[in-house]
FIMI-706768 format. One record per atom (N, C-alpha, C): residue number from 1; residue in one letter; atom name; x, y, z. Coordinates in pm, whole numbers. Layout:
N
k:NUM, r:A, a:CA, c1:X, c2:Y, c3:Z;
...
! end
This chain:
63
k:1, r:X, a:N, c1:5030, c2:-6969, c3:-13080;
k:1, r:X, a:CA, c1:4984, c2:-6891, c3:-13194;
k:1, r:X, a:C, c1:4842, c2:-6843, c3:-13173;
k:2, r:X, a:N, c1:4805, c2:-6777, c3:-13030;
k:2, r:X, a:CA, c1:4687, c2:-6780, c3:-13022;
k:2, r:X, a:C, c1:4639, c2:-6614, c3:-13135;
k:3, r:X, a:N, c1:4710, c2:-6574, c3:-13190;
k:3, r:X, a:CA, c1:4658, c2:-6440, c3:-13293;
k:3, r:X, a:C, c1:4647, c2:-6533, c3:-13441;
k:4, r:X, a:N, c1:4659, c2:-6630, c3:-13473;
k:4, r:X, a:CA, c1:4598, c2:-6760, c3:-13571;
k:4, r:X, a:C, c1:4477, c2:-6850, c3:-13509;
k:5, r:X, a:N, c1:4405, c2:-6789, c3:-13399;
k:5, r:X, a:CA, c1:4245, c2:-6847, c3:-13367;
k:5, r:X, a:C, c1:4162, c2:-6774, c3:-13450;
k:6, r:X, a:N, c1:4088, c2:-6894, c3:-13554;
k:6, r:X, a:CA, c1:3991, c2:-6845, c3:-13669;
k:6, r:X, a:C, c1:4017, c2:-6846, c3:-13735;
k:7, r:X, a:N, c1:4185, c2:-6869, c3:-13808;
k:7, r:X, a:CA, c1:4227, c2:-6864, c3:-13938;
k:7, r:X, a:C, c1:4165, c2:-6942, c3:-14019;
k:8, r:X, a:N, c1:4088, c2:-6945, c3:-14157;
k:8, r:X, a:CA, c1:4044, c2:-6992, c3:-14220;
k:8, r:X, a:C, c1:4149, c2:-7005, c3:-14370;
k:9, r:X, a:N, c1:4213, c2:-7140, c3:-14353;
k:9, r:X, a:CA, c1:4296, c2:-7166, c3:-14414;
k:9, r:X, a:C, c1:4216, c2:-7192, c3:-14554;
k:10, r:X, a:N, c1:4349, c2:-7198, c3:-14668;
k:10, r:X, a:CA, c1:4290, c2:-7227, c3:-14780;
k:10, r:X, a:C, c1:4392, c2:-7261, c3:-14872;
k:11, r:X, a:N, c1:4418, c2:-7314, c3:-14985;
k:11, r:X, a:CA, c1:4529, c2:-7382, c3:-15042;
k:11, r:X, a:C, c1:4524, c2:-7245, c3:-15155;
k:12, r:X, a:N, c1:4655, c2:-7235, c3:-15123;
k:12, r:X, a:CA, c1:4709, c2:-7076, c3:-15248;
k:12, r:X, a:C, c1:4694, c2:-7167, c3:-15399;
k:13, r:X, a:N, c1:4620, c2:-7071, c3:-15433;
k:13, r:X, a:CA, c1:4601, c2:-7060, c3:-15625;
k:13, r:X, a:C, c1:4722, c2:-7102, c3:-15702;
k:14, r:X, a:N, c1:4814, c2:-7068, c3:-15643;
k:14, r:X, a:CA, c1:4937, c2:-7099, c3:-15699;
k:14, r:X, a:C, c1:5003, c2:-7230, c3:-15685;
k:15, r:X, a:N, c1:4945, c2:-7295, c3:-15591;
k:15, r:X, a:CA, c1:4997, c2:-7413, c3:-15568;
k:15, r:X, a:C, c1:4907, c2:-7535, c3:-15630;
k:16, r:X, a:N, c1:4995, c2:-7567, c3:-15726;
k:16, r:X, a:CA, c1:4898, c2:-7671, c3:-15812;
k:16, r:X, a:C, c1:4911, c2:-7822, c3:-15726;
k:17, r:X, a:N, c1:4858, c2:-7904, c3:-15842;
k:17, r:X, a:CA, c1:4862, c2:-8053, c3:-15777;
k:17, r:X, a:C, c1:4991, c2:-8108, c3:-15826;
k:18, r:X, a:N, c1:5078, c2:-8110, c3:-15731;
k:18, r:X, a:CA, c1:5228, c2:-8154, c3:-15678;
k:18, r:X, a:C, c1:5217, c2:-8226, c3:-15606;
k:19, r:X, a:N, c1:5162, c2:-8324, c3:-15526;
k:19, r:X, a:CA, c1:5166, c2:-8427, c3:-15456;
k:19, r:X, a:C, c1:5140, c2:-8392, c3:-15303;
k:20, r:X, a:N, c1:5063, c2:-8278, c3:-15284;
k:20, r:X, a:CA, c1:5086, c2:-8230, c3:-15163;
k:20, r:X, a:C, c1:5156, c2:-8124, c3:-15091;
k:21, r:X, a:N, c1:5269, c2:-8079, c3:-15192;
k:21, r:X, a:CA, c1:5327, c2:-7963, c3:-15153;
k:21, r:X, a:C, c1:5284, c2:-7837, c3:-15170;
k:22, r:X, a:N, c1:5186, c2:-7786, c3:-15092;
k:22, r:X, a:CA, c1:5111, c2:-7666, c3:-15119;
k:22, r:X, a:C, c1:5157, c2:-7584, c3:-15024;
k:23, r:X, a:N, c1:5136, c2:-7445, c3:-15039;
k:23, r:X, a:CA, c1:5111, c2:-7335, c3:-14939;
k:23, r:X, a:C, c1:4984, c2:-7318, c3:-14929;
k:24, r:X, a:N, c1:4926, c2:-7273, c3:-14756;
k:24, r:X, a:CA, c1:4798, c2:-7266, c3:-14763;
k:24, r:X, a:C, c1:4801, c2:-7041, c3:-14694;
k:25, r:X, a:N, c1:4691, c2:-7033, c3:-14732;
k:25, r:X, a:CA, c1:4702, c2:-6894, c3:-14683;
k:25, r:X, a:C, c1:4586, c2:-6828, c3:-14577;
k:26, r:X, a:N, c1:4565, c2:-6779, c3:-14426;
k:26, r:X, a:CA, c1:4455, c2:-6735, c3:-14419;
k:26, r:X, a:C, c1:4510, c2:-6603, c3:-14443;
k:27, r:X, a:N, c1:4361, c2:-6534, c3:-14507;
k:27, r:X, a:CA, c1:4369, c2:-6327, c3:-14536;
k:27, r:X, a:C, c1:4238, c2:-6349, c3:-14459;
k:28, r:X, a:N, c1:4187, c2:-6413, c3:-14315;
k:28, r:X, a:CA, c1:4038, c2:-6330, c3:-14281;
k:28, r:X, a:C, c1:4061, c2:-6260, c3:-14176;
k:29, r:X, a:N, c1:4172, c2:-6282, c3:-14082;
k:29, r:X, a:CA, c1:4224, c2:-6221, c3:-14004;
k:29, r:X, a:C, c1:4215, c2:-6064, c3:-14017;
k:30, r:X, a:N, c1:4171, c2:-5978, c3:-13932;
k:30, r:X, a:CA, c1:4223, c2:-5842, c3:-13940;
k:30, r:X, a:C, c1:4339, c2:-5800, c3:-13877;
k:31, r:X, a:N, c1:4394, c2:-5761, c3:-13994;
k:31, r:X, a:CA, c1:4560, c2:-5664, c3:-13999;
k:31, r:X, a:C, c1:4695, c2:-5784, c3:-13987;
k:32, r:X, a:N, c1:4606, c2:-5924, c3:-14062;
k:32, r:X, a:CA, c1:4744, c2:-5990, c3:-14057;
k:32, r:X, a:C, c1:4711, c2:-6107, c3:-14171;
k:33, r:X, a:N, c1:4767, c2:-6159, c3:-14279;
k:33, r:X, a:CA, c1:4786, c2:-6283, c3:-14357;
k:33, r:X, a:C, c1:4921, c2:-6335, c3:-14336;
k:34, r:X, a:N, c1:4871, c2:-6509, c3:-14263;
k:34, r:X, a:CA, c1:4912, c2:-6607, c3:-14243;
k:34, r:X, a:C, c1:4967, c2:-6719, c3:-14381;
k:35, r:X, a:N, c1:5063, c2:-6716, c3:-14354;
k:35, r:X, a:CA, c1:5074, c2:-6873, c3:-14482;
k:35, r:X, a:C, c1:5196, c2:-6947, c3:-14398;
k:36, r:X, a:N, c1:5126, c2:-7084, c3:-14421;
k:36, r:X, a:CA, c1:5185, c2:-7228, c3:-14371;
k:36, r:X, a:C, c1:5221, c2:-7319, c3:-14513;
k:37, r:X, a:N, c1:5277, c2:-7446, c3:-14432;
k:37, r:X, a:CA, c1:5322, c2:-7538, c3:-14512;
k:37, r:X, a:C, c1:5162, c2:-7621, c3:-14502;
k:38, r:X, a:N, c1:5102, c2:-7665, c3:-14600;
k:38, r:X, a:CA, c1:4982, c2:-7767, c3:-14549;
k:38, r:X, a:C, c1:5019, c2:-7914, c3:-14524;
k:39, r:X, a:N, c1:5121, c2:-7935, c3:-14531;
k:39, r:X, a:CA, c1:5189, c2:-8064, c3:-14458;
k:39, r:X, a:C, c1:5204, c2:-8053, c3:-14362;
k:40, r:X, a:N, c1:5245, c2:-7940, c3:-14253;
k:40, r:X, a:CA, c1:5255, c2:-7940, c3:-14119;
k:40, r:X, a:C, c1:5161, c2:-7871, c3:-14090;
k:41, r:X, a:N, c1:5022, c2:-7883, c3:-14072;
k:41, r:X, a:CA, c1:4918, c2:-7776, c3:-13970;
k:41, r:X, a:C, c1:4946, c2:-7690, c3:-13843;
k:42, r:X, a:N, c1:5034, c2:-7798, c3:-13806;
k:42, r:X, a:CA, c1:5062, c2:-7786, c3:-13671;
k:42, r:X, a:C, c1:5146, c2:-7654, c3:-13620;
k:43, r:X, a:N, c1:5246, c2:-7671, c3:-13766;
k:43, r:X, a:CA, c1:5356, c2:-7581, c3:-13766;
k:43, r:X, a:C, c1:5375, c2:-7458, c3:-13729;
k:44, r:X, a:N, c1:5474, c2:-7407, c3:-13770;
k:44, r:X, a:CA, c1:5488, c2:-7275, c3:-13820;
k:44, r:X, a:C, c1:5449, c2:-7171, c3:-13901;
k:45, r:X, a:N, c1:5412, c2:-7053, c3:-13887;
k:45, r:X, a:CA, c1:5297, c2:-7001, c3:-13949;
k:45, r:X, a:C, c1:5438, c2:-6869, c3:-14033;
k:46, r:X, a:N, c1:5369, c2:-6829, c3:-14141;
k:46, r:X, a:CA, c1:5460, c2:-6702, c3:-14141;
k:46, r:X, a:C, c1:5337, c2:-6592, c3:-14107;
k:47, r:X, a:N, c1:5370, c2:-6496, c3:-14089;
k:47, r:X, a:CA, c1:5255, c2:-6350, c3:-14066;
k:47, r:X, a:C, c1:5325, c2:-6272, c3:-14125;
k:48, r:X, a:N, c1:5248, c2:-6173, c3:-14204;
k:48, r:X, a:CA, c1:5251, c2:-6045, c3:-14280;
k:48, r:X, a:C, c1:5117, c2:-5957, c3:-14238;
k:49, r:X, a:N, c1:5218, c2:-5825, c3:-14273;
k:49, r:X, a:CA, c1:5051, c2:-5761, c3:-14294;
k:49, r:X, a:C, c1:5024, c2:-5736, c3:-14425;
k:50, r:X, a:N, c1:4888, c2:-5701, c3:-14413;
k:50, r:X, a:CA, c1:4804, c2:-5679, c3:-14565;
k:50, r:X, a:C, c1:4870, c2:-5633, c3:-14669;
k:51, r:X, a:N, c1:4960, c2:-5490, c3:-14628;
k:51, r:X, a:CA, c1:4996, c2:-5414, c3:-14730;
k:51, r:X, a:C, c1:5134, c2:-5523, c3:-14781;
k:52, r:X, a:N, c1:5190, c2:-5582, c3:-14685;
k:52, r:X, a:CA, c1:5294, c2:-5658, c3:-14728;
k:52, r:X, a:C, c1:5304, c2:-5750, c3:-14776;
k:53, r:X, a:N, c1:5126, c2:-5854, c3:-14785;
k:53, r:X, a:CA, c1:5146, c2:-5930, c3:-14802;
k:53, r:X, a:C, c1:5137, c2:-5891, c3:-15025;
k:54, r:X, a:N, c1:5021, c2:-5779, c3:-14991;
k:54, r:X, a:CA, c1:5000, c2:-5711, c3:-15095;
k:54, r:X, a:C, c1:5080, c2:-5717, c3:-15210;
k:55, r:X, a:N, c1:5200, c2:-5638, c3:-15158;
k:55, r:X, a:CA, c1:5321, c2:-5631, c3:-15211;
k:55, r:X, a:C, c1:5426, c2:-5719, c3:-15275;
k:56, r:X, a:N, c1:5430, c2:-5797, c3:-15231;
k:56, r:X, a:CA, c1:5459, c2:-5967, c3:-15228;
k:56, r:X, a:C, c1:5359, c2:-5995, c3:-15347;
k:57, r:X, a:N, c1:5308, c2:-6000, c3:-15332;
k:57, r:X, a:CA, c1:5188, c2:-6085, c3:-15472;
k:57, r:X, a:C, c1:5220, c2:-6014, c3:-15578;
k:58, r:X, a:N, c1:5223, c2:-5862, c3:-15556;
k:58, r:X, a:CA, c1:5259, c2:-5818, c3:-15661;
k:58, r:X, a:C, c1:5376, c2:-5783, c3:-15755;
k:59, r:X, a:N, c1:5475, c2:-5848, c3:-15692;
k:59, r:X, a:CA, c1:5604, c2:-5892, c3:-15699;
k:59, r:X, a:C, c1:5607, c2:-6027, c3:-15806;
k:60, r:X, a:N, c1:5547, c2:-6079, c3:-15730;
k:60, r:X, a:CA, c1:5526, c2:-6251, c3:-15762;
k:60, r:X, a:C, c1:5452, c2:-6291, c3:-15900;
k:61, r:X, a:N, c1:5385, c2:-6171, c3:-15946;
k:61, r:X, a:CA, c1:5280, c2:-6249, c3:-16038;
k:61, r:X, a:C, c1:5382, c2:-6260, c3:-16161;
k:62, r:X, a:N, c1:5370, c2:-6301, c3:-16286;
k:62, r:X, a:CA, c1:5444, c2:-6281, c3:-16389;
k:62, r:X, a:C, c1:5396, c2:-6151, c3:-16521;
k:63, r:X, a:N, c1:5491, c2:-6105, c3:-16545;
k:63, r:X, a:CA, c1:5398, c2:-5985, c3:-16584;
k:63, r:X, a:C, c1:5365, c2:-6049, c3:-16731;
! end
């Protein structure tokens, strides 16, 4: 995963205190946002781009 060197992870807003089950997200990357499980660091990453990830959120919020 060397295009996730520098990701500056961060625990998504959305993910409250559940015992650990969070999504974490980096957006510092240019032309790509990352989100993982924060139980596995190690893991698997998903990648989007900006506009998609964009899109997605704005899908997601509740109106």
């Amino acid at each position: 995963m060397a295009e996730l060197t520098g990701a500056q992870w961060r625990k998504s807003t959305r993910s409250g205190d559940n015992g650990g089950n969070c999504v974490e997200v980096a957006d510092n990357l240019p032309g790509l946002v990352a989100v993982r499980d924060s139980k596995d660091s190690d893991g698997p990453a998903l990648t989007f781009s900006p506009t998609a990830w964009s899109s997605f959120i704005r899908a997601a919020k509740p109106c």
